[in-house]
C-alpha positions in Angstrom: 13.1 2.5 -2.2 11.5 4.1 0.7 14.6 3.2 3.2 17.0 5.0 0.8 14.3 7.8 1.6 15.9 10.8 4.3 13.6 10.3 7.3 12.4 14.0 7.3 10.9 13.4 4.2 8.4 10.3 5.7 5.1 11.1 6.6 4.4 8.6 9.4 2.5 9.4 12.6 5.4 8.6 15.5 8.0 9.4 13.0 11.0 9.3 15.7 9.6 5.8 17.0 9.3 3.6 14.0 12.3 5.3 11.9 14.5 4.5 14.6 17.3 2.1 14.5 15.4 -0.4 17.2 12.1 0.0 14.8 13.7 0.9 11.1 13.8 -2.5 9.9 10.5 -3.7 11.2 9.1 -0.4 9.9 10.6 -1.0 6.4 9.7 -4.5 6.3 5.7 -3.6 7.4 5.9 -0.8 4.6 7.8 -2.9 1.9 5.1 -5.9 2.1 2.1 -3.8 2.2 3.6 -1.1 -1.1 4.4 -4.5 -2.5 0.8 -5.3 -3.2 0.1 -1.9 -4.0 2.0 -2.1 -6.7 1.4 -5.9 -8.0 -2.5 -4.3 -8.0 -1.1 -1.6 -10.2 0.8 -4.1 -12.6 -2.4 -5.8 -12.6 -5.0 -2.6 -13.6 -2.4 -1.8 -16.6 -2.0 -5.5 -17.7 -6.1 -5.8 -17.7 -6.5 -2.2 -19.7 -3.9 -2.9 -22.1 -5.6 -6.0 -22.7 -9.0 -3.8 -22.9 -7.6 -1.6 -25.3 -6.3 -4.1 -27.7 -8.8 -6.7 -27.6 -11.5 -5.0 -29.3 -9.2 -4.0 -32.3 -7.8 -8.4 -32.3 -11.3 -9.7 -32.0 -13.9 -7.2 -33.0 -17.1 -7.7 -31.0 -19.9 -5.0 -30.2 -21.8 -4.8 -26.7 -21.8 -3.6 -23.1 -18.0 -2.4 -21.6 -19.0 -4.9 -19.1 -14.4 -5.9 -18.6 -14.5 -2.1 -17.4 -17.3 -2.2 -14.5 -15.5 -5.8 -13.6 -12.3 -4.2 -13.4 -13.5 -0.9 -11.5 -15.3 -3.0 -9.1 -12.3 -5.2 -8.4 -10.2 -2.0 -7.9 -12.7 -0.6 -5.7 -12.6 -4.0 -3.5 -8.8 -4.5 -3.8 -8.6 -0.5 -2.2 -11.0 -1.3 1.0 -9.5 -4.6 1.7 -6.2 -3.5 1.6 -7.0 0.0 3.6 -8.5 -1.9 6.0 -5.5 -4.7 6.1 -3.1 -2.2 6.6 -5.1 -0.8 9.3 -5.9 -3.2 11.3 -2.0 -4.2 11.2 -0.9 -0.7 11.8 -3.5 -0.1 14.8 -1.1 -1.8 17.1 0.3 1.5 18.7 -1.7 4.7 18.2 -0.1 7.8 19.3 -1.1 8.0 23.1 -1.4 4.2 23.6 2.5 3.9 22.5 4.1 7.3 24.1 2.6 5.6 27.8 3.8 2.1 27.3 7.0 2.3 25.1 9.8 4.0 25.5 11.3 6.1 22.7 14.3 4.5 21.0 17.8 6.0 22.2 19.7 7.5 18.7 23.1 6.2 18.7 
């Protein structure tokens, strides 16, 4: 969805590098694997508080919303590992470190 996305309308830092056509697909591929998980965690959170929703009215039991600090927690670690993932990946070519060894891509 995102490469059907004008390229003005991306908020990357070194837009004109990676949205080139040397870098697009690489780009897209980086984005598309990473938003992929992003949104299997999302599937995920709704699957678990559907089931937390309907559970108590199947099989009615009375105690601690312990499912909802397990949940929150496991969000909470899901977020940092993948923040960090994605940055460690990304950190590759900062700003100044890729405008002195690469070359800008030529538009066609």
């Amino acid at each position: 969805m995102i490469a059907s996305v004008p390229p003005q309308l991306i908020n990357l830092p070194n837009k004109q590098y990676w949205l080139c056509a040397g870098h697009l697909a690489e780009t897209m591929a980086f984005l598309n694997s990473y938003f992929a998980w992003f949104g299997l965690r999302d599937l995920l959170i709704m699957i678990l508080r559907f089931d937390m929703r309907f559970s108590p009215i199947l099989h009615p039991i009375t105690g601690p919303m312990f499912p909802a600090v397990v949940h929150l927690a496991g969000f909470l670690v899901f977020m940092v590992v993948w923040l960090a993932r994605c940055s460690r990946d990304s950190a590759g070519c900062r700003r100044t470190d890729c405008e002195s060894r690469v070359k800008p891509c030529q538009s066609r």
